[in-house]
N, C-alpha and C positions, 0 to 999 in steps of 0.2 A: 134264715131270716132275710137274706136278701130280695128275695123273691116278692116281699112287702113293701120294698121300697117306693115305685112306682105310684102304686096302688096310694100310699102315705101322702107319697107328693099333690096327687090330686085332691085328698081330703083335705090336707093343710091348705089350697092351692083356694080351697072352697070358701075356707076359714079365714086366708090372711090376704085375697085378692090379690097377691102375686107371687108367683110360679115362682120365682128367683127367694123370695122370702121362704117361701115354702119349701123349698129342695136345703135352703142351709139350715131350716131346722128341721126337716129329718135329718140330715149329715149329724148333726149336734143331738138328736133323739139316739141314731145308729150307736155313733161314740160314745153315752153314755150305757145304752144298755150294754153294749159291745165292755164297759171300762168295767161295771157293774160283776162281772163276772158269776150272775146268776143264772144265767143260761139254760145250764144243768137241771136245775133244780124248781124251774118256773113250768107251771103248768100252762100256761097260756099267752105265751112269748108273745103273739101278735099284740095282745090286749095289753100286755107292758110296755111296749112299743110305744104304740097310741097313746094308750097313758103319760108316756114322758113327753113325747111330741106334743100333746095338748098342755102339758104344764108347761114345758118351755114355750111351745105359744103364749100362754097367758102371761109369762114370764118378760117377754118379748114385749108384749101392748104395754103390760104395766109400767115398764124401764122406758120405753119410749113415751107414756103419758106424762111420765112425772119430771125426768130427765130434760127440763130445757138445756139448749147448747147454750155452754160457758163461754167466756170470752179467754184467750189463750191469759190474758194478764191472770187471771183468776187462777185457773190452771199453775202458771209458774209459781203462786204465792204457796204451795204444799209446802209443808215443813218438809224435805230430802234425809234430814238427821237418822230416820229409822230404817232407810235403805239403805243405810251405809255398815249396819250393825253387823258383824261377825257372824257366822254361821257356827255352829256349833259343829269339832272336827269329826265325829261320828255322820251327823247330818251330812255333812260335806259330802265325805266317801260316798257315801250311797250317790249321793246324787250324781258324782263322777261314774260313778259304776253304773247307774242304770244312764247315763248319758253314753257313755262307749256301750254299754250294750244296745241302745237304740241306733245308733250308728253302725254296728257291727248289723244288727238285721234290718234296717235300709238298704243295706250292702247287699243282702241275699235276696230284695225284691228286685224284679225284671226291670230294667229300664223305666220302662212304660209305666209300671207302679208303681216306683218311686217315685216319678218327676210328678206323675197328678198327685198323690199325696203331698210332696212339697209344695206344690204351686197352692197347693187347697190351707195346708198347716202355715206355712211360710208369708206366702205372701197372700194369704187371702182372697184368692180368686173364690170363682164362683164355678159352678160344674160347667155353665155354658165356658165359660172365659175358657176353661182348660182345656175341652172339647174344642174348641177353634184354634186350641195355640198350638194343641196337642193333633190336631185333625182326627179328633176319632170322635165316635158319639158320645152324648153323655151319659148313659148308660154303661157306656164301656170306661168313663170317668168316674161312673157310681162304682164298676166294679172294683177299681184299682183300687179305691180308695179305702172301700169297706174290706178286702184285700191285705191290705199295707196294714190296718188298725188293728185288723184279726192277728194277722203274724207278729206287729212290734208285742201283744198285748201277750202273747202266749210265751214271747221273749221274755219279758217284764215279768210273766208268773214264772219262770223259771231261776228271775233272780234271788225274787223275793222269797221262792222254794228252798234254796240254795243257801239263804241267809238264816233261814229259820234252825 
Protein backbone atom coordinates (compact mmCIF):
# COMPACT_ATOMS: atom_id res chain seq x y z
CA UNK A 1 0.00 0.00 0.00
CA UNK A 2 2.76 2.20 0.29
CA UNK A 3 3.54 2.51 -3.14
CA UNK A 4 0.07 4.97 -3.12
CA UNK A 5 1.19 7.20 -1.08
CA UNK A 6 2.74 9.79 -3.38
CA UNK A 7 0.27 9.29 -5.98
CA UNK A 8 -2.47 10.36 -2.70
CA UNK A 9 -0.57 13.27 -1.81
CA UNK A 10 -0.89 14.73 -5.08
CA UNK A 11 -4.70 14.14 -5.34
CA UNK A 12 -5.30 15.59 -1.92
CA UNK A 13 -2.51 18.29 -2.90
CA UNK A 14 -5.23 18.97 -5.82
CA UNK A 15 -8.17 18.93 -3.40
CA UNK A 16 -6.90 20.84 -0.40
CA UNK A 17 -4.20 23.41 -2.20
CA UNK A 18 -1.53 22.60 0.10
CA UNK A 19 0.95 19.91 -0.11
CA UNK A 20 1.72 20.07 3.76
CA UNK A 21 -2.22 19.59 4.34
CA UNK A 22 -2.36 17.09 2.11
CA UNK A 23 0.63 14.76 3.06
CA UNK A 24 -0.91 14.76 7.03
CA UNK A 25 -3.94 13.59 5.75
CA UNK A 26 -2.89 10.77 3.85
CA UNK A 27 -0.36 10.09 7.07
CA UNK A 28 -3.91 10.08 8.92
CA UNK A 29 -5.88 8.13 5.80
CA UNK A 30 -2.42 5.43 6.05
CA UNK A 31 -3.06 5.07 9.99
CA UNK A 32 -6.42 4.54 9.79
CA UNK A 33 -6.50 2.04 7.18
CA UNK A 34 -3.20 0.60 8.51
CA UNK A 35 -5.28 0.66 12.38
CA UNK A 36 -8.53 -0.81 10.51
CA UNK A 37 -6.94 -4.12 10.23
CA UNK A 38 -8.95 -4.97 6.98
CA UNK A 39 -6.34 -5.23 4.75
CA UNK A 40 -6.72 -8.89 4.36
CA UNK A 41 -9.87 -8.97 3.44
CA UNK A 42 -10.46 -5.73 1.03
CA UNK A 43 -10.62 -6.16 -2.36
CA UNK A 44 -9.67 -2.87 -3.58
CA UNK A 45 -7.21 -1.47 -1.00
CA UNK A 46 -6.40 1.61 -3.14
CA UNK A 47 -10.20 2.65 -3.46
CA UNK A 48 -10.27 2.31 0.62
CA UNK A 49 -7.54 4.34 0.87
CA UNK A 50 -8.93 7.19 -1.10
CA UNK A 51 -12.03 6.67 0.44
CA UNK A 52 -10.85 7.66 3.88
CA UNK A 53 -8.42 10.24 2.54
CA UNK A 54 -11.47 12.06 0.95
CA UNK A 55 -13.71 11.61 4.19
CA UNK A 56 -11.09 12.83 6.49
CA UNK A 57 -10.68 15.61 3.89
CA UNK A 58 -14.04 16.58 4.11
CA UNK A 59 -13.77 15.88 7.70
CA UNK A 60 -10.80 18.44 7.76
CA UNK A 61 -12.99 21.61 5.78
CA UNK A 62 -15.99 20.85 7.84
CA UNK A 63 -13.90 21.18 11.66
CA UNK A 64 -12.24 24.02 10.31
CA UNK A 65 -15.57 25.86 8.68
CA UNK A 66 -17.38 25.67 11.89
CA UNK A 67 -14.63 25.60 14.43
CA UNK A 68 -13.96 29.47 15.09
CA UNK A 69 -10.63 29.90 17.46
CA UNK A 70 -11.73 30.31 21.16
CA UNK A 71 -10.32 32.48 23.41
CA UNK A 72 -7.89 30.58 26.00
CA UNK A 73 -10.53 32.16 28.97
CA UNK A 74 -13.18 29.99 27.35
CA UNK A 75 -10.96 27.12 26.99
CA UNK A 76 -10.01 27.08 30.98
CA UNK A 77 -13.80 27.43 31.89
CA UNK A 78 -14.25 23.10 30.95
CA UNK A 79 -15.53 21.52 33.87
CA UNK A 80 -11.82 19.20 34.61
CA UNK A 81 -14.13 17.02 37.18
CA UNK A 82 -14.51 14.14 34.63
CA UNK A 83 -10.75 13.86 33.79
CA UNK A 84 -10.17 13.23 37.09
CA UNK A 85 -12.44 9.96 37.26
CA UNK A 86 -10.80 6.54 38.09
CA UNK A 87 -10.22 4.20 35.48
CA UNK A 88 -11.63 1.15 35.76
CA UNK A 89 -8.58 -1.48 37.24
CA UNK A 90 -9.14 -4.15 34.36
CA UNK A 91 -9.03 -0.93 31.81
CA UNK A 92 -5.96 0.24 33.52
CA UNK A 93 -3.92 -3.15 32.91
CA UNK A 94 -4.56 -3.16 29.47
CA UNK A 95 -3.73 -0.06 28.79
CA UNK A 96 -0.29 -0.48 30.84
CA UNK A 97 0.25 -3.57 28.94
CA UNK A 98 -0.36 -2.32 25.57
CA UNK A 99 1.72 0.79 26.66
CA UNK A 100 5.15 -1.30 27.47
CA UNK A 101 4.34 -3.27 24.64
CA UNK A 102 4.42 -0.17 22.36
CA UNK A 103 7.54 0.83 23.95
CA UNK A 104 9.04 -2.69 23.80
CA UNK A 105 8.45 -2.40 19.68
CA UNK A 106 9.72 1.25 19.29
CA UNK A 107 12.62 -0.43 20.79
CA UNK A 108 13.00 -2.89 17.90
CA UNK A 109 12.62 -0.11 15.16
CA UNK A 110 15.99 1.11 13.67
CA UNK A 111 16.96 4.48 14.91
CA UNK A 112 15.92 6.22 12.03
CA UNK A 113 12.24 4.85 12.30
CA UNK A 114 11.65 5.55 15.51
CA UNK A 115 12.89 9.13 15.65
CA UNK A 116 10.50 10.07 12.50
CA UNK A 117 7.69 8.23 13.93
CA UNK A 118 8.13 10.33 17.15
CA UNK A 119 8.83 13.59 15.81
CA UNK A 120 5.66 12.77 13.48
CA UNK A 121 3.33 11.10 16.79
CA UNK A 122 4.99 13.26 19.57
CA UNK A 123 5.56 16.31 18.55
CA UNK A 124 3.66 16.79 15.47
CA UNK A 125 5.98 17.63 12.91
CA UNK A 126 5.24 17.59 9.48
CA UNK A 127 7.17 15.06 6.99
CA UNK A 128 8.95 18.17 5.50
CA UNK A 129 9.96 19.18 9.22
CA UNK A 130 11.42 15.75 9.86
CA UNK A 131 13.17 15.40 6.59
CA UNK A 132 15.19 18.49 7.34
CA UNK A 133 15.92 17.64 10.98
CA UNK A 134 16.35 14.19 10.04
CA UNK A 135 18.38 15.18 6.60
CA UNK A 136 16.72 12.49 4.67
CA UNK A 137 14.05 12.77 2.07
CA UNK A 138 10.65 12.81 2.79
CA UNK A 139 9.78 9.86 1.24
CA UNK A 140 12.26 8.03 3.25
CA UNK A 141 10.18 9.99 6.17
CA UNK A 142 7.04 8.44 4.55
CA UNK A 143 8.75 5.23 4.88
CA UNK A 144 9.78 5.08 8.43
CA UNK A 145 6.82 6.08 9.44
CA UNK A 146 4.31 3.83 7.57
CA UNK A 147 7.26 1.36 8.90
CA UNK A 148 6.99 2.13 12.63
CA UNK A 149 2.77 1.91 12.33
CA UNK A 150 2.91 -1.36 10.48
CA UNK A 151 5.18 -3.15 13.18
CA UNK A 152 3.65 -1.15 16.54
CA UNK A 153 0.17 -2.45 14.85
CA UNK A 154 1.17 -6.20 14.37
CA UNK A 155 2.64 -5.77 18.14
CA UNK A 156 -0.80 -4.52 19.33
CA UNK A 157 -2.62 -7.60 17.34
CA UNK A 158 -0.51 -9.82 19.27
CA UNK A 159 -1.61 -8.51 22.38
CA UNK A 160 -4.85 -8.33 21.98
CA UNK A 161 -4.41 -12.09 20.36
CA UNK A 162 -2.88 -13.08 23.59
CA UNK A 163 -5.63 -11.70 25.73
CA UNK A 164 -8.44 -13.41 24.00
Amino acid sequence: MEHYYNELVGYLTSRLCDRQRAADVAHDAYVRVLESGNLAVLDNPRAFLYRTAINLSIDLYRREKRLPLEPLEIVDTVDRSSLNEPEHPVSQLYQEQKTQLMQRALNELSDNCREAFLLRKLEKLSHAQIAERMQISTSMVQKHIVNAMKHCRIRVQELEAAQS
